[in-house]
N, C-alpha and C positions, 0 to 999 in steps of 0.2 A: 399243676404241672405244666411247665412250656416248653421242657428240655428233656431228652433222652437221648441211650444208646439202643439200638434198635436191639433188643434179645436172638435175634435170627435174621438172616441175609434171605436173600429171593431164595438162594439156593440153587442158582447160575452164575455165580461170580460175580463177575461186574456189569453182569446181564441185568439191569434193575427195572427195565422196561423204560427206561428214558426217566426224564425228568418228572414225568406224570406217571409213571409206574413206583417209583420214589417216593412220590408223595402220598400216595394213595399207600403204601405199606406201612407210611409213617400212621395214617389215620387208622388204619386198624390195628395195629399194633398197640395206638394209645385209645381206643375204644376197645377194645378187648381187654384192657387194663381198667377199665371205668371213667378215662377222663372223653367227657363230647363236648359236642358246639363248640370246637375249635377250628383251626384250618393250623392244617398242619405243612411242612416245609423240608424238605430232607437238605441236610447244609451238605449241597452239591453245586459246583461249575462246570460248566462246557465248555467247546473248543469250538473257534471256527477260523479258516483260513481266511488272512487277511485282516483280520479283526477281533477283537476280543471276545471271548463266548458271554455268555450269562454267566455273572459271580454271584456265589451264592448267598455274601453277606446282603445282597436286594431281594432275596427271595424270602426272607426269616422275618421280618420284622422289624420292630425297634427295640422291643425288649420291654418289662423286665421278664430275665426267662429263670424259672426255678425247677428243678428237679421232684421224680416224685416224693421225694422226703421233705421237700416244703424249703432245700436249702438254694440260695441263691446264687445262679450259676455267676450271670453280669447282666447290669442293672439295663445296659445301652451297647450298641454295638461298638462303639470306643473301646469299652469295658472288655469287652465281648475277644476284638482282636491287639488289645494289648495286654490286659492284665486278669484273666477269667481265671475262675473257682473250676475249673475243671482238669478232675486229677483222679484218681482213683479211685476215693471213697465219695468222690460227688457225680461221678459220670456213670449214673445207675442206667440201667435198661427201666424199662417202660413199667414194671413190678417194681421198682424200688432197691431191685438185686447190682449188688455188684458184677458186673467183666471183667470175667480173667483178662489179663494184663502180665505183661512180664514177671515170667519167674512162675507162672502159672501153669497147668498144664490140664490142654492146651494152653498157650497165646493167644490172644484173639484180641490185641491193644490196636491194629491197621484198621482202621478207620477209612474210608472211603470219603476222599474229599474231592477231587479236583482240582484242586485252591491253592492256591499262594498264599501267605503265611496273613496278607491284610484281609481277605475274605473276597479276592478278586481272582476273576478267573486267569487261565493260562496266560500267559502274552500270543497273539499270533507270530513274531519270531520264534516261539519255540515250536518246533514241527513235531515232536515223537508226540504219540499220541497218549496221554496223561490222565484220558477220564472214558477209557475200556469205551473207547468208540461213540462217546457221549450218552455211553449206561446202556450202551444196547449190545457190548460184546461180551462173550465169555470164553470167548480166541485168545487170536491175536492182541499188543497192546498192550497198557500199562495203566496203572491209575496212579495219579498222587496220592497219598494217605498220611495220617497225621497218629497223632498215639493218644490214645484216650486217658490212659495214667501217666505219662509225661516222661517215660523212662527207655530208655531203650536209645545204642549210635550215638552215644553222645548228642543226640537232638529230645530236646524235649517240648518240639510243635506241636499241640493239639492239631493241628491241621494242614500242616507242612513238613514230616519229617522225613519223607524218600517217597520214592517210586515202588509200585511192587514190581516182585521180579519174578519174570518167567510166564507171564499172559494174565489173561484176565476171568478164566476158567478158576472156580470152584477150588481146586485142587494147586492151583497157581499162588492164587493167595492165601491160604492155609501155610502154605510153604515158606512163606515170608512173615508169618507171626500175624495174619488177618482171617475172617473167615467170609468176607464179605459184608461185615455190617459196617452202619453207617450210624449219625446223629440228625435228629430230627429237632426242629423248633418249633414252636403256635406263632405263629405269622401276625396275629392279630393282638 
């Protein structure tokens, strides 16, 4: 396994503990599942004024990343943000289980990315803030999110399809079809 949906959020909203709180959920989430000796990557970008934050397609790897059913998400990052296997019945959590996804109940297809649709972070012209304070709010703010089965708004980005609406609290994103989770890669 190189690829997952995380089965549970921090459980602060878009509070993820920063970029290193992130990834440290991803490794136990995929050690408590049985897979180790990886390093693991939460597919998240930041924001910074002036400049572009960290995007999260440099923080994942090269690939190739497969799910725990053994199926192949994308071979190479190309793959990855043009044409990926990630869809409903390939975007398992860290067991192998399907996410509820649209039409489910609950929802929980908002995804927590950060990113712009190539795997790069915000632009610094855009000012609202897109990544819940760079994972450390559960206020104020917004995150970009992407949809894990690919349906929902007539958008169907794994990892650009809107903004949440209404903060970045727990209860915020629930509201908009998310519950806080995110997707994780093995970096190596």
């Amino acid at each position: 396994m190189g690829f997952f949906v995380t089965s549970v959020g921090s459980g602060k909203g878009g509070d993820l503990g920063g970029l290193a709180g992130a990834d440290a959920h991803c490794s136990k989430l995929a050690e408590s599942a049985g897979t180790t000796g990886r390093t693991w990557r939460a597919y998240l970008s930041t924001q910074e004024k002036g400049k572009r934050g960290i995007s999260a397609r440099d923080r994942i790897g090269k690939g190739p990343w497969y799910n725990a059913k053994g199926v192949l998400i994308a071979k190479d990052l190309d793959q990855l943000h043009l044409n990926p296997n990630i869809i409903k019945s390939t975007a398992l959590d860290e067991s192998g289980n399907l996410v509820n996804g649209r039409g489910d109940k609950p929802n929980r297809h908002d995804m927590l990315t950060g990113t712009k649709s190539d795997g790069t972070g915000i632009h610094p012209r855009e000012t609202d803030d897109r990544t819940c304070s760079n994972w450390t709010s559960s206020g104020e703010g917004s995150a970009t999110v992407g949809h894990h089965d690919r349906h929902g708004g007539g958008n169907t980005s794994w990892n650009e399809a809107h903004n949440s609406r209404g903060g970045c609290s727990q209860e915020a994103l629930a509201s908009s079809g998310g519950a806080g989770l995110f997707m994780c890669f093995a970096a190596e």
